[in-house]
N, CA, C and O atoms as CSV, one atom per row, in Angstrom:
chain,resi,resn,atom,element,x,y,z
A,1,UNK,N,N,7.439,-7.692,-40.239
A,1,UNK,CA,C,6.239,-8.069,-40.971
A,1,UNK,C,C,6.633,-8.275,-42.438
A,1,UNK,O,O,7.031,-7.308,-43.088
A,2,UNK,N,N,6.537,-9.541,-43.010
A,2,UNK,CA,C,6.399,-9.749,-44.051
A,2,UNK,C,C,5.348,-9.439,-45.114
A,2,UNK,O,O,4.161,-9.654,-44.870
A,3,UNK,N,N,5.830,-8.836,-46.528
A,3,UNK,CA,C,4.346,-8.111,-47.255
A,3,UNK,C,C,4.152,-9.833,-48.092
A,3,UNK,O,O,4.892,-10.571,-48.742
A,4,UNK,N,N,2.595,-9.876,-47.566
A,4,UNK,CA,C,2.006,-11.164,-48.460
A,4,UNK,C,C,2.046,-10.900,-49.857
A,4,UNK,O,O,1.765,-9.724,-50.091
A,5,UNK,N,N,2.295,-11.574,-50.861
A,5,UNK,CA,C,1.959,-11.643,-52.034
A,5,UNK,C,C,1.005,-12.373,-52.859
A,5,UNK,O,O,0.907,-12.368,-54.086
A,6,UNK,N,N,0.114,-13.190,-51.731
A,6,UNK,CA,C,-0.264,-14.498,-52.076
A,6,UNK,C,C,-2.126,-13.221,-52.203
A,6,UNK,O,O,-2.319,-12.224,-51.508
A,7,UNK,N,N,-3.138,-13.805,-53.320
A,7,UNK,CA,C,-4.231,-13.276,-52.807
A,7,UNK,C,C,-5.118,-13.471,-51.632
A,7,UNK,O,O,-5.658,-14.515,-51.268
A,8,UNK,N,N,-5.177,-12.264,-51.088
A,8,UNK,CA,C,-6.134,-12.394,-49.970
A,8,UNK,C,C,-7.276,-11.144,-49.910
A,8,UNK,O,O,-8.094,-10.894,-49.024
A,9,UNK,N,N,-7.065,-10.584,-50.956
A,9,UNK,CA,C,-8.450,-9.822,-51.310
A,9,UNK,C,C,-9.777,-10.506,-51.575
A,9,UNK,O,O,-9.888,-11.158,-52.613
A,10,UNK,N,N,-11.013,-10.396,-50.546
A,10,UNK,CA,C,-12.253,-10.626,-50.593
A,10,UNK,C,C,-12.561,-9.836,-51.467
A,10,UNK,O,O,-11.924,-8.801,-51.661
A,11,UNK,N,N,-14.060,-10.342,-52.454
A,11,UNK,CA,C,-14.337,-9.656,-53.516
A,11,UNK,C,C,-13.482,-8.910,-54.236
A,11,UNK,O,O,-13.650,-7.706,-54.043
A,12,UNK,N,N,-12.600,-9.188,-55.018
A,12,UNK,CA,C,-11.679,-8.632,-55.327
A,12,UNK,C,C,-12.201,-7.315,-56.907
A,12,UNK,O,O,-11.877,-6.167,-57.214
A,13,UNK,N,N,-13.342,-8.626,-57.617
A,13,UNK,CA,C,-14.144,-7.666,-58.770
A,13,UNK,C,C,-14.993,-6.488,-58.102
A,13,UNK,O,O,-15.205,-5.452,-58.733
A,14,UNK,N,N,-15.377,-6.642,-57.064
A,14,UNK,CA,C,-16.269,-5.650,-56.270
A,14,UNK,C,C,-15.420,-4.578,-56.074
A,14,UNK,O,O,-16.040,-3.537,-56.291
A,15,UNK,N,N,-14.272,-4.379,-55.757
A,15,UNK,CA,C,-13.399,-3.981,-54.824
A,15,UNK,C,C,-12.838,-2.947,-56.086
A,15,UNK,O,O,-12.820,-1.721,-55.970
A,16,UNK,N,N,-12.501,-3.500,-56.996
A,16,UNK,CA,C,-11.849,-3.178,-58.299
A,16,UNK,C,C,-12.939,-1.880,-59.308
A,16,UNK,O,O,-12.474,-0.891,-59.874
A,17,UNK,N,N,-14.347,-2.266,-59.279
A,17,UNK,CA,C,-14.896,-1.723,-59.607
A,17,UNK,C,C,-15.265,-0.448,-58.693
A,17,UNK,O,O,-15.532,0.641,-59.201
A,18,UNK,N,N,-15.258,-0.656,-57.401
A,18,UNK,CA,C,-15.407,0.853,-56.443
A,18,UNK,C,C,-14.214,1.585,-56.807
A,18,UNK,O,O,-14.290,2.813,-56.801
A,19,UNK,N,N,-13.045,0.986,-57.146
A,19,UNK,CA,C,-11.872,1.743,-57.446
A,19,UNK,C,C,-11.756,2.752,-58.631
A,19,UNK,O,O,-11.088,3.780,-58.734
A,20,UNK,N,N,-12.639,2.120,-59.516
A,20,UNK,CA,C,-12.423,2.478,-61.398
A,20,UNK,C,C,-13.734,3.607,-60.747
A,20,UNK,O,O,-13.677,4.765,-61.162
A,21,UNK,N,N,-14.753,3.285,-59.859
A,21,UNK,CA,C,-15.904,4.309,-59.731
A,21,UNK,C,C,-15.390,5.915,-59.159
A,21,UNK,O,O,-15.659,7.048,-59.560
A,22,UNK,N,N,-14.492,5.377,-57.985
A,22,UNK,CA,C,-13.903,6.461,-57.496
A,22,UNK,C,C,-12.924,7.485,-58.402
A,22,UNK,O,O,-12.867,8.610,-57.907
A,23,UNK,N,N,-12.342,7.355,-59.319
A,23,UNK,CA,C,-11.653,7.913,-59.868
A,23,UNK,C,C,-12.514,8.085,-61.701
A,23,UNK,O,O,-11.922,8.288,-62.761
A,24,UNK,N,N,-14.040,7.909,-61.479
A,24,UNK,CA,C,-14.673,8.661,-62.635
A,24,UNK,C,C,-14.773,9.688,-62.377
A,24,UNK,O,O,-14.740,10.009,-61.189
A,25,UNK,N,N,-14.962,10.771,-63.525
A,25,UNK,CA,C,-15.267,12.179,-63.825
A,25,UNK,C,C,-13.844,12.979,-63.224
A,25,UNK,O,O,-13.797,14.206,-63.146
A,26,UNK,N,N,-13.058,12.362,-62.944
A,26,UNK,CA,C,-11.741,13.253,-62.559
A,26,UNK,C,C,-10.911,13.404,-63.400
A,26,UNK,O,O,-10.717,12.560,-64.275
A,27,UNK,N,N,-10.174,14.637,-63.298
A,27,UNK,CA,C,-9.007,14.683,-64.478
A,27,UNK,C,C,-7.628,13.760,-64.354
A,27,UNK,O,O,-7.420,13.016,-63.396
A,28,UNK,N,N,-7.080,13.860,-65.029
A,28,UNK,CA,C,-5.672,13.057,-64.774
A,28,UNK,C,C,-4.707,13.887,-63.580
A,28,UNK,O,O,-3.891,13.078,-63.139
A,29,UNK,N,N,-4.611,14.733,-63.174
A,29,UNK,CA,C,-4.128,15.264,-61.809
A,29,UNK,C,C,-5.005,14.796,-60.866
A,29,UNK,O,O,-4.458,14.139,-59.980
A,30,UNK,N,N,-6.203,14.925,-60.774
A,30,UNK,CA,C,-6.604,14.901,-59.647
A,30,UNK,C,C,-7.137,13.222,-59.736
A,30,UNK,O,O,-7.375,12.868,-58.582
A,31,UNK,N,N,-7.315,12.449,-60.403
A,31,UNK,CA,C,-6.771,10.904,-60.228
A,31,UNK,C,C,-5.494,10.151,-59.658
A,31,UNK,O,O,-5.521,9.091,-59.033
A,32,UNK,N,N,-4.264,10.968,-60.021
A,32,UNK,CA,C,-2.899,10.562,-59.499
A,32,UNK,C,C,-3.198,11.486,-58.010
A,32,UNK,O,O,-2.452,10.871,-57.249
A,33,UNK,N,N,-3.644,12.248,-57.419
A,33,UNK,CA,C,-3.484,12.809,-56.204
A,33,UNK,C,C,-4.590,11.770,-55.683
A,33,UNK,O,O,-4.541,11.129,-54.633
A,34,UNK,N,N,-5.289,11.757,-56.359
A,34,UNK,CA,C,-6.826,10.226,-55.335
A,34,UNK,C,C,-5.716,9.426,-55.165
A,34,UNK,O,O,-5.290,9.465,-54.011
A,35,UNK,N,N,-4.989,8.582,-56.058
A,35,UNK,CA,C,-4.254,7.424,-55.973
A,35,UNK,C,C,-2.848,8.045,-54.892
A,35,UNK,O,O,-2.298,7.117,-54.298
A,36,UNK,N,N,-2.315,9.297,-54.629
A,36,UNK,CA,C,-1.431,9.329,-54.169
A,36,UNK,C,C,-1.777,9.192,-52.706
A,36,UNK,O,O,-0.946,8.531,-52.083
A,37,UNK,N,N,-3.252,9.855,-51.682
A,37,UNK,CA,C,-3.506,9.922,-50.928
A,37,UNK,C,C,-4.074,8.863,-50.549
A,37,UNK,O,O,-4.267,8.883,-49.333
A,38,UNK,N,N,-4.657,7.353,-51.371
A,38,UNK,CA,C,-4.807,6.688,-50.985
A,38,UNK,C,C,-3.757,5.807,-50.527
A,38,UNK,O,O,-3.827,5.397,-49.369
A,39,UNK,N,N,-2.593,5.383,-51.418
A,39,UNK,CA,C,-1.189,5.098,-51.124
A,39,UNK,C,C,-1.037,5.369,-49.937
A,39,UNK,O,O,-0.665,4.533,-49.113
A,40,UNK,N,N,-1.304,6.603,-49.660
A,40,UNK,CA,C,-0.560,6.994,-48.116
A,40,UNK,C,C,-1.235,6.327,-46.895
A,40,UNK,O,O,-0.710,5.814,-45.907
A,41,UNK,N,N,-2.862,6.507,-47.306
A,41,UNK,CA,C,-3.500,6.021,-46.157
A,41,UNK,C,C,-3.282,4.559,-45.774
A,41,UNK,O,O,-3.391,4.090,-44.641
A,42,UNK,N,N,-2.891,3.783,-47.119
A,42,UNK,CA,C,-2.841,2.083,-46.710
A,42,UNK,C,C,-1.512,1.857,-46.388
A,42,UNK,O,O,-1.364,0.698,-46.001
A,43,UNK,N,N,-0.236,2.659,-46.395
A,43,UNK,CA,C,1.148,2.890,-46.020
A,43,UNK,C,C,0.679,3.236,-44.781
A,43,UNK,O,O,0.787,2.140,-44.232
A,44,UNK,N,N,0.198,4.031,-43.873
A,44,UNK,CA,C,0.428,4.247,-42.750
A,44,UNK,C,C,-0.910,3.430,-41.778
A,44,UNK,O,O,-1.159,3.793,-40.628
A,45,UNK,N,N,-1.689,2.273,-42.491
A,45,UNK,CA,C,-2.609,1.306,-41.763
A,45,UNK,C,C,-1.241,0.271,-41.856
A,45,UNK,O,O,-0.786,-0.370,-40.909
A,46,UNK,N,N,-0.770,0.285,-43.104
A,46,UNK,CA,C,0.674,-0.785,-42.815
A,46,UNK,C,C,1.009,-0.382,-41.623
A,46,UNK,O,O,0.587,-0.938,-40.609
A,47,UNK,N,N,1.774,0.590,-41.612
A,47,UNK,CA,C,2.978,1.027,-40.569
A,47,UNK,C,C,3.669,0.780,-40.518
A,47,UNK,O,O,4.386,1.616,-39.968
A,48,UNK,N,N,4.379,-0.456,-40.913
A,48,UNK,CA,C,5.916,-1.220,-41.344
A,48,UNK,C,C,6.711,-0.768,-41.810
A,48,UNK,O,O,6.392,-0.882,-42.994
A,49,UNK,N,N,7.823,-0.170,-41.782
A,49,UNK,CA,C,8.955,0.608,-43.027
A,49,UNK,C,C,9.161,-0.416,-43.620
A,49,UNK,O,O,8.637,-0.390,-44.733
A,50,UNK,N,N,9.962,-1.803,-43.284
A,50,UNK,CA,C,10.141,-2.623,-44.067
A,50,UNK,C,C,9.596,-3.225,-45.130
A,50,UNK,O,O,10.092,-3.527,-46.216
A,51,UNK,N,N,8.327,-3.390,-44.617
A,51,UNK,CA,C,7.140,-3.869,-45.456
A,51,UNK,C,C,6.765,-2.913,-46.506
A,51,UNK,O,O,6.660,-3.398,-47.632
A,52,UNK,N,N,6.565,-1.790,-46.387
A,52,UNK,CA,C,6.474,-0.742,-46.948
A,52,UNK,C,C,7.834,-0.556,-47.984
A,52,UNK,O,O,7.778,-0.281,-49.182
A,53,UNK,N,N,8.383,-0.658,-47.622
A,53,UNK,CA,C,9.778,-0.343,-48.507
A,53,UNK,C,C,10.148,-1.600,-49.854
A,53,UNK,O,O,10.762,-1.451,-50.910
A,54,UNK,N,N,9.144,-3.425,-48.963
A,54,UNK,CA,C,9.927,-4.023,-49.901
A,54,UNK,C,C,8.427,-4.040,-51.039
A,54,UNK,O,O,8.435,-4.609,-52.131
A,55,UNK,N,N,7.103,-3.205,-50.404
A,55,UNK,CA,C,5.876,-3.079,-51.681
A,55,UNK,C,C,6.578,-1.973,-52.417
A,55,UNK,O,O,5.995,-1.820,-53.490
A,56,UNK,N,N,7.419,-1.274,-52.314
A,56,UNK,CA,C,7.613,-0.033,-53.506
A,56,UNK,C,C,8.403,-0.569,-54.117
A,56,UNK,O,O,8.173,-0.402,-55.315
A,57,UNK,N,N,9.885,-1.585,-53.811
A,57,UNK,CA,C,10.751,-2.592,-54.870
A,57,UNK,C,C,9.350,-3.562,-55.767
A,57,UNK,O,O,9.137,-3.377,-56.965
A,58,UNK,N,N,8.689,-4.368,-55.084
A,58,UNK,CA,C,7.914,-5.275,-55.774
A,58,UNK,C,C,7.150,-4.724,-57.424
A,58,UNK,O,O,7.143,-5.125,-58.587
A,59,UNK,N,N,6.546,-3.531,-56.592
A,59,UNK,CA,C,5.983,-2.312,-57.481
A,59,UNK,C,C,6.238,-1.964,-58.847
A,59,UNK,O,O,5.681,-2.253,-59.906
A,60,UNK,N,N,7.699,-0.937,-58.390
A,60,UNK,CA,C,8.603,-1.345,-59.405
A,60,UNK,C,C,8.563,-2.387,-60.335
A,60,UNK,O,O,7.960,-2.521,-61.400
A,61,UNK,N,N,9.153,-2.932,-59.852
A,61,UNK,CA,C,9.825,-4.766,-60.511
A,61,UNK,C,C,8.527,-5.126,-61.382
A,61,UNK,O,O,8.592,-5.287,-62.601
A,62,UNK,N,N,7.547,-5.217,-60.770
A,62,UNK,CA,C,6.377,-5.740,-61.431
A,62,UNK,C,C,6.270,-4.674,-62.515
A,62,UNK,O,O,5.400,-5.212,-63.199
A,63,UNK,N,N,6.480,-3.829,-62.983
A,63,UNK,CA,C,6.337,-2.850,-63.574
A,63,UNK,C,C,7.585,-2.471,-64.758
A,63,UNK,O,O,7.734,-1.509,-65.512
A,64,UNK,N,N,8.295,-3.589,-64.538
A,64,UNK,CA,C,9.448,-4.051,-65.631
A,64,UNK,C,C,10.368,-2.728,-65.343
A,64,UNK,O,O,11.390,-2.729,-66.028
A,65,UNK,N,N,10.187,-1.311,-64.253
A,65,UNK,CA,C,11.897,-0.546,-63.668
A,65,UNK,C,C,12.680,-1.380,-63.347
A,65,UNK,O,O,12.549,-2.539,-62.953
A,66,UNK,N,N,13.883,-0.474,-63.606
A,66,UNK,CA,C,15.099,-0.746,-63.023
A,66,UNK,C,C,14.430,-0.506,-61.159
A,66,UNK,O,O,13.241,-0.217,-61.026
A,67,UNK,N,N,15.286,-0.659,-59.957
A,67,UNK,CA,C,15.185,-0.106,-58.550
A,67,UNK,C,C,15.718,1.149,-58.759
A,67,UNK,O,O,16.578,1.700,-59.446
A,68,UNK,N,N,15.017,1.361,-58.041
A,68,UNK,CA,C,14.928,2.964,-57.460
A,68,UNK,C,C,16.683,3.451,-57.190
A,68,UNK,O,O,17.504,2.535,-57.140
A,69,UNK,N,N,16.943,4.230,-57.103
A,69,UNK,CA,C,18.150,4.693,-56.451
A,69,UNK,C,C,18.617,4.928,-55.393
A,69,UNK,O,O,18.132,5.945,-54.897
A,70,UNK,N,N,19.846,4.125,-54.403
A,70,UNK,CA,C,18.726,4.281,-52.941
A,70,UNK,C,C,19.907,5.657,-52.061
A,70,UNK,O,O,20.041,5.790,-50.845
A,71,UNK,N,N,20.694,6.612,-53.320
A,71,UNK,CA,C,21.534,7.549,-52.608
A,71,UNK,C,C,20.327,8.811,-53.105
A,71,UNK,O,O,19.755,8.336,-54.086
A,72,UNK,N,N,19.904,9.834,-52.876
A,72,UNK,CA,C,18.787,10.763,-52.662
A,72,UNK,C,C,19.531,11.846,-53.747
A,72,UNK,O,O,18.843,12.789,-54.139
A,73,UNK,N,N,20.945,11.714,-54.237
A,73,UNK,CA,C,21.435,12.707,-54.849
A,73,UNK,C,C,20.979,11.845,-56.200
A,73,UNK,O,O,20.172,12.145,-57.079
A,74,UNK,N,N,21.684,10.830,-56.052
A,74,UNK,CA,C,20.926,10.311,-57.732
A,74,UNK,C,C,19.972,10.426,-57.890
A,74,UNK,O,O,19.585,10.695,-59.027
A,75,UNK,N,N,19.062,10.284,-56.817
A,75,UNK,CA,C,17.501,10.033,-57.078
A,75,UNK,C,C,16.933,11.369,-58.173
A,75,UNK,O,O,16.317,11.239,-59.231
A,76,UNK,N,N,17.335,12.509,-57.571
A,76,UNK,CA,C,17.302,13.741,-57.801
A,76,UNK,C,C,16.016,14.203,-57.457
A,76,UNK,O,O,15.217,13.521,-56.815
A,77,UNK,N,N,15.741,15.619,-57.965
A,77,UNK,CA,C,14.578,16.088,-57.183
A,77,UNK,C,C,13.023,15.104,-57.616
A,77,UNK,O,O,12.745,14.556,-58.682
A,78,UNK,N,N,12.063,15.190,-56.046
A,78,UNK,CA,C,10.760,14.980,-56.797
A,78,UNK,C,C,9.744,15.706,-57.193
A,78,UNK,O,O,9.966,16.801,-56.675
A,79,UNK,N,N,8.791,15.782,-57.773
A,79,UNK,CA,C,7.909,16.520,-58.403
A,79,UNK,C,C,6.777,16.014,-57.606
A,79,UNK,O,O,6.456,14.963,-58.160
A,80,UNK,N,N,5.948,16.229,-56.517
A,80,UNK,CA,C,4.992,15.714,-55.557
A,80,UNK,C,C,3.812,16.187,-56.984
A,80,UNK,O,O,3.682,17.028,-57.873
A,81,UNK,N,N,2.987,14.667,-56.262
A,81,UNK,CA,C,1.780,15.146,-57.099
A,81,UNK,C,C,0.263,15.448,-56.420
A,81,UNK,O,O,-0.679,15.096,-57.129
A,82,UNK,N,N,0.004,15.925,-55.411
A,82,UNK,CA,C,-0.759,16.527,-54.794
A,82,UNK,C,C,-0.183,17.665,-54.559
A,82,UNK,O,O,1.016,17.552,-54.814
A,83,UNK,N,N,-0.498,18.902,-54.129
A,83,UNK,CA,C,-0.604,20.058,-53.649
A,83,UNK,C,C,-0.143,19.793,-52.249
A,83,UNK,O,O,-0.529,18.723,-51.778
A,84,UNK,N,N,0.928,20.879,-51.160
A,84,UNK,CA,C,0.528,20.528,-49.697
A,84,UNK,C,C,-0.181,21.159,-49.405
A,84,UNK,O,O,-0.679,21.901,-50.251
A,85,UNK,N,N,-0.466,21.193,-48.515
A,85,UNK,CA,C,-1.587,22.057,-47.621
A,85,UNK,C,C,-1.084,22.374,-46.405
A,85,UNK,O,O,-0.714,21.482,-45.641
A,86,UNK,N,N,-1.005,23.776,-46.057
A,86,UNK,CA,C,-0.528,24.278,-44.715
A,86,UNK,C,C,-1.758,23.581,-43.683
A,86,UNK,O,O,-2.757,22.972,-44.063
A,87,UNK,N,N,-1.474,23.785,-42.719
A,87,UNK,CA,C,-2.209,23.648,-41.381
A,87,UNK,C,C,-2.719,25.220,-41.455
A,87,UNK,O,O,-2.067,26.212,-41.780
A,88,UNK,N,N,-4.198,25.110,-41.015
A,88,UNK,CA,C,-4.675,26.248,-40.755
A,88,UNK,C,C,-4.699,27.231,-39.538
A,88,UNK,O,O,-5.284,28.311,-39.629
């Protein structure tokens, strides 16, 4: 599966504004954990690794980084930004 780049977002101002709504009255942690758990949910409606792998280069890139590091020792540790949560 190839990741489109081309627009294909319906209502895209509509869409944009539920986004800026969802993340009022929150602090800056718990905005990056909204945005981290949403990430996840549209990563795993993807399901693609590939696809998935070449939106986090694009990401990047668009974002004027260098790429990521792709040996896990350079990368070095990450700092998760949600909390986990055991299973109860």
């Amino acid at each position: 599966m190839l990741l489109s780049t081309h627009p294909n977002l319906q209502a895209c101002d509509d869409f944009y504004e539920a986004l800026i709504a969802t993340h009022q009255g929150l602090a800056t942690a718990q905005s990056h954990a909204l945005n981290a758990r949403l990430v996840l949910l549209l990563a795993n409606h993807i399901g693609h690794q590939g696809t998935l792998l070449h939106a986090l280069e694009l990401a990047r890139a668009s974002a004027g980084l260098a790429p990521a590091a792709a040996d896990p020792v350079e990368r070095g540790a990450v700092t998760p930004v949600a909390l986990v949560h055991a299973a109860a």
